[in-house]
N, C-alpha and C positions, 0 to 999 in steps of 0.2 A: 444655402450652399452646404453649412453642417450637416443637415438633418438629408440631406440628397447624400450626402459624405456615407453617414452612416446606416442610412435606407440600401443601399450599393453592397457594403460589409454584409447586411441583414443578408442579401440572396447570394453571396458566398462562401453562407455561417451550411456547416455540414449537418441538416438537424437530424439526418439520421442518425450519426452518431449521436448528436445533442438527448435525440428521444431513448436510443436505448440505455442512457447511464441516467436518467429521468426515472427509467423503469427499474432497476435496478435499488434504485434510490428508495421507491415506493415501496416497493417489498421489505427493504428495511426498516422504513416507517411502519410500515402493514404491523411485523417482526413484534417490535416497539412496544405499538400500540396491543399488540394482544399481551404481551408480558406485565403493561401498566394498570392494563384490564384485573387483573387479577391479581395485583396488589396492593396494601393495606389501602381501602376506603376508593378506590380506583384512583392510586398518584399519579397524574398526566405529566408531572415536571419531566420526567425523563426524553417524552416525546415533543414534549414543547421545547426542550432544551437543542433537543436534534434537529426538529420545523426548522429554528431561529438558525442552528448551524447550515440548513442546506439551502436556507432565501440567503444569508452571508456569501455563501459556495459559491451560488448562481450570481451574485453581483460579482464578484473575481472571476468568473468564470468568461462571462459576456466582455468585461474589463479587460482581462487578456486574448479575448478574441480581436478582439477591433485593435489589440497595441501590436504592433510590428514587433515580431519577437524575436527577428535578426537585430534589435539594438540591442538585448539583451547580451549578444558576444560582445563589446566592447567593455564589458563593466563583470564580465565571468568573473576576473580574479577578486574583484571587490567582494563579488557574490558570494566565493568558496571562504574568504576570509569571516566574510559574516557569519557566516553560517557554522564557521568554527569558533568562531566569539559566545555564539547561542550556545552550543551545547559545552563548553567549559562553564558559561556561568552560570548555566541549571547546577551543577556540580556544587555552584559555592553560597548562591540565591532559589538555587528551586525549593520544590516539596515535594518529599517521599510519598508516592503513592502505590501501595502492594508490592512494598518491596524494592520501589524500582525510584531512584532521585531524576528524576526527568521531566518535570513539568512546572511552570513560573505559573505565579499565582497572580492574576493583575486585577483589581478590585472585584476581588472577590471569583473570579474564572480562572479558571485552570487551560495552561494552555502547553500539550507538550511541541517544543520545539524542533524534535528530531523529524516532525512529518516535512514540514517545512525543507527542513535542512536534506533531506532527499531529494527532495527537485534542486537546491543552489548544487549542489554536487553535481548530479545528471550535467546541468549548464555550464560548469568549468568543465566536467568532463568531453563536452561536446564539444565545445569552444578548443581543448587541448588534443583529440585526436582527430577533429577537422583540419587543423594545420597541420596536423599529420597524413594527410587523408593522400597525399600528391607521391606518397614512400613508402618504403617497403616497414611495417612498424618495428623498429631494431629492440633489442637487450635494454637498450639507455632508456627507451620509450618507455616501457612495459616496469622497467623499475620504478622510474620517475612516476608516471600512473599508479604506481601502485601507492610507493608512497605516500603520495598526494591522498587517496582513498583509507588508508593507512590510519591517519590520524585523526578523522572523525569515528572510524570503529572504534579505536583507544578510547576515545572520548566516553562512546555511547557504552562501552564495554564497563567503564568503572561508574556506570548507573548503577546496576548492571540491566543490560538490555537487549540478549544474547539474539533475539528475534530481530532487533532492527537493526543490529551488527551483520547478522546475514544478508539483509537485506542490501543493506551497502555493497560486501564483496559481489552479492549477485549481481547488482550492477554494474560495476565492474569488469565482471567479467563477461557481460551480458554485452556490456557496450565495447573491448577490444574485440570480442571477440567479429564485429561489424569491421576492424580493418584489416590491411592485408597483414596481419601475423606468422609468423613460420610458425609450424607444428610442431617445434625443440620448445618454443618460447608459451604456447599454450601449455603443454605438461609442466612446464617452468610454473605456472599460475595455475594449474591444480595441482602444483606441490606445494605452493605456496598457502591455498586454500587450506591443503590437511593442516599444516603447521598451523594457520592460524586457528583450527580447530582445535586442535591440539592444546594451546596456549592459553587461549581463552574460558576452558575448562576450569582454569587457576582464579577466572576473572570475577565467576560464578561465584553466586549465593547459593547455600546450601541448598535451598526449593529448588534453586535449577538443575542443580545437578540431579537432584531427587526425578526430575522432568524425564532427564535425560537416561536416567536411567530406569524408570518405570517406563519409557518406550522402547526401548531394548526388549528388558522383561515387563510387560503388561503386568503380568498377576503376582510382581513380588511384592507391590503392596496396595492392593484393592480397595482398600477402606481411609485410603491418606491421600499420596498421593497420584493413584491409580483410581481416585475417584470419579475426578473430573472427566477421563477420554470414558469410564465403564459407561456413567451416566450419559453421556452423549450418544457414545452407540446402541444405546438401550432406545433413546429417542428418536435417531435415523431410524431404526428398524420397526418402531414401535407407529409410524409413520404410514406405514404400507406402500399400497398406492396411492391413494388420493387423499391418507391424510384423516387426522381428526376430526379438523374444521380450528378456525382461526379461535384464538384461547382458549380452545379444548383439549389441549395435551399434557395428560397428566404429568410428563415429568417435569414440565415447566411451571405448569399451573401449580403442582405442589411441594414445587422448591427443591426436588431433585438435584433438577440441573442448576450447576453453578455457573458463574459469569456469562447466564444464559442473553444479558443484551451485546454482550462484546465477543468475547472468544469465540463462544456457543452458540450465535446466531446462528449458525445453518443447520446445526442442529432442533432448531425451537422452526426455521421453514420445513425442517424434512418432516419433522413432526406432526405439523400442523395442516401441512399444505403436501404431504407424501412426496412419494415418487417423483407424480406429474410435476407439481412446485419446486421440486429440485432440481431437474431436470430442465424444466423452465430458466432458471437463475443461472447454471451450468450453460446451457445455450447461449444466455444474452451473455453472460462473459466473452463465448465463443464468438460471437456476433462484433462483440466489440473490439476483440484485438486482431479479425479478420480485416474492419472496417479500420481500424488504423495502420497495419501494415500496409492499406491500399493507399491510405495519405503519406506512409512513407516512400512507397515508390513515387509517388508523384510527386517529394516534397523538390523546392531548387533549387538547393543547396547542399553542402554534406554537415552545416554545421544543425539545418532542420531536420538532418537524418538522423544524426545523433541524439536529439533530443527527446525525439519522437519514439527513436529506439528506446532511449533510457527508460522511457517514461511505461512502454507496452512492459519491458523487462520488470520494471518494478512492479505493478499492478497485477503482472502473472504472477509471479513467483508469490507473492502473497496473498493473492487467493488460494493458489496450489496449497501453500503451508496451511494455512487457515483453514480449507476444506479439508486438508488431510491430517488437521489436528481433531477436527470432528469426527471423522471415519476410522481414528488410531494409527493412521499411515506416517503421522511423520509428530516428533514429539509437541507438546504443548509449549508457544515459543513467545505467544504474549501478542502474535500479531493479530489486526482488525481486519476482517473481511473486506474490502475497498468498495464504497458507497452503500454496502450494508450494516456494517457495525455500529453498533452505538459510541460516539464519538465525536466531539465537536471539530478539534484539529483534526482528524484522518478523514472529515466529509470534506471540509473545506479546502485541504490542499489536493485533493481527488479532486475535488471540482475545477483548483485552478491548474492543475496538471492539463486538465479536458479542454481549459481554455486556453493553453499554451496551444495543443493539437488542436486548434479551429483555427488559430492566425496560422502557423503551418500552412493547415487546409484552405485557407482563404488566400494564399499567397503562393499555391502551388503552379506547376507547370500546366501546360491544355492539356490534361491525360483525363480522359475518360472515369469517373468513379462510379 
């Protein structure tokens, strides 16, 4: 009877989508492995470290496909509470890592909390403007939301960790903006935005600001902190069309580029794998948040609309920043490419993000996908 139980789940698991965040995943392994290739004595820890983080991914992933992810609304507020428990006590238990206090050390692994803590937020938030969802969303709502979102920035702010502070209000606003809001109360919440940009500035280490203002001006300081976007765009371009061939690019290959397995991956694919490979990875993104706005239409409920929302909002917007911190389009903000970066916490809560969207999907209305 179990195993009929979940043979049944098996043929209404979505493996389209399953297979294209597979492939997305590969290429960052691919990524990985040419960067390991070509470091002292060929050190394979990095990729093995990543392997072991995405067979972890795929067991949460399959886990929260088969768990009914409507109990999940009864236990939000627990959720949002935890989740702000996590990032006060990196603050007072973590380990500073480049700069940034954000990650709990547990025998010996590093684990940052704040990937985590983006999905329990999504889940109160969805849980909170699904009971909204039957009204018009008022002044009270939009405040109360905010502040609720409010104090996990603060939190992640006196890391400092100005990239997955963005990444919050995007959510945010990513997910009101799915209810029926008046158009006084959105400019409300992109004025709200500027100030907290604003604000935040104060919250900054001196390298971020440095960031922030070597994207402005690219070439006020080329050699410091205008290093890391020169070297990047020297690697996209240096990439062509089809590329050098996998650990054949010299700006990787000779230590050029920096934080070429995290920030700078798609810089070390444009390079290695050109145009076409880029191109390619840009597509399956596109692929992916077409094939989940499809599970949103069909989700049936509004608290799986919201989730599903939250979840496409967050994974845009940080690839957008990520690819446009390699291209010089938007400044250098510390976020990880989603299912490409090197990273153990940003694969595996990507994965179980992917496996919230299958129980959705497996639970949706008879709509055609």
């Amino acid at each position: 009877m179990i195993f009929d139980k979940y043979f049944s789940q098996f043929k209404k698991f979505d493996w389209i989508l399953f297979s294209t965040v597979v492939i997305l995943v590969v290429f960052g392994l691919l990524a990985i492995y040419s960067i390991s290739v070509n470091t002292e004595e060929g050190a394979f820890s990095l990729l093995i470290t990543q392997g072991i983080a995405f067979g972890l991914g795929l067991i949460l992933l399959f886990t929260l496909a088969f768990f009914d992810y409507r109990i999940l609304r009864g236990y939000a507020n627990i959720i949002y509470w935890v989740g702000v428990a996590l990032l006060l006590g990196v603050l007072f238990f973590g380990i500073t890592v480049r700069g940034t206090r954000g990650w709990y050390s547990i025998f010996g692994q590093v684990f940052q909390p704040v990937e985590i803590v983006k999905i329990l937020v999504i889940i109160f938030l969805a849980r909170y403007l699904a009971h909204k969802a039957s009204e018009p969303f008022s002044f009270k709502s939009v405040l109360i939301s905010g502040l609720f979102i409010a104090l996990p920035v603060v939190l992640v702010l006196l890391q400092p960790d100005l990239g997955s502070a963005l990444i919050f209000i995007a959510i945010w606003i990513g997910m009101t903006w799915l209810t029926r809001i008046k158009k006084s109360h959105i400019f409300m919440i992109l004025g709200v935005m500027l100030v907290t940009i604003f604000v935040s500035w104060f919250f900054l280490a001196d390298y971020q600001k440095d960031r922030v203002l070597t994207f402005i001006q690219p070439t006020r300081d080329p050699l410091e902190q205008g290093y890391n976007v020169s070297q990047s765009i020297i690697s996209v371009g240096s990439g062509q069309i089809w590329g050098r061939g996998l650990s054949l690019g010299p700006q990787s290959r000779l230590n050029f580029l920096p934080a070429k397995e995290t920030d700078f991956v798609f810089a070390v694919i444009a390079e290695e794998l050109g145009f076409i490979g880029s191109l390619f990875v840009i597509s399956a993104f596109g692929f992916l948040f077409w094939r989940i706005i499809k599970i949103i239409r069909a989700a049936q409920d509004d608290f799986g609309i919201y989730v599903a929302w939250g979840i496409l909002v967050m994974i845009t917007v940080q690839m957008f920043i990520n690819i446009g911190m390699n291209l010089g389009l938007a400044p250098v903000a510390g976020l990880p490419l989603p299912f490409i970066s090197a990273g153990g916490s940003s694969l595996m809560m990507s994965l179980l993000s992917i496996g919230i969207i299958e129980s959705i999907y497996s639970r949706r209305k008879s709509l055609k996908l």
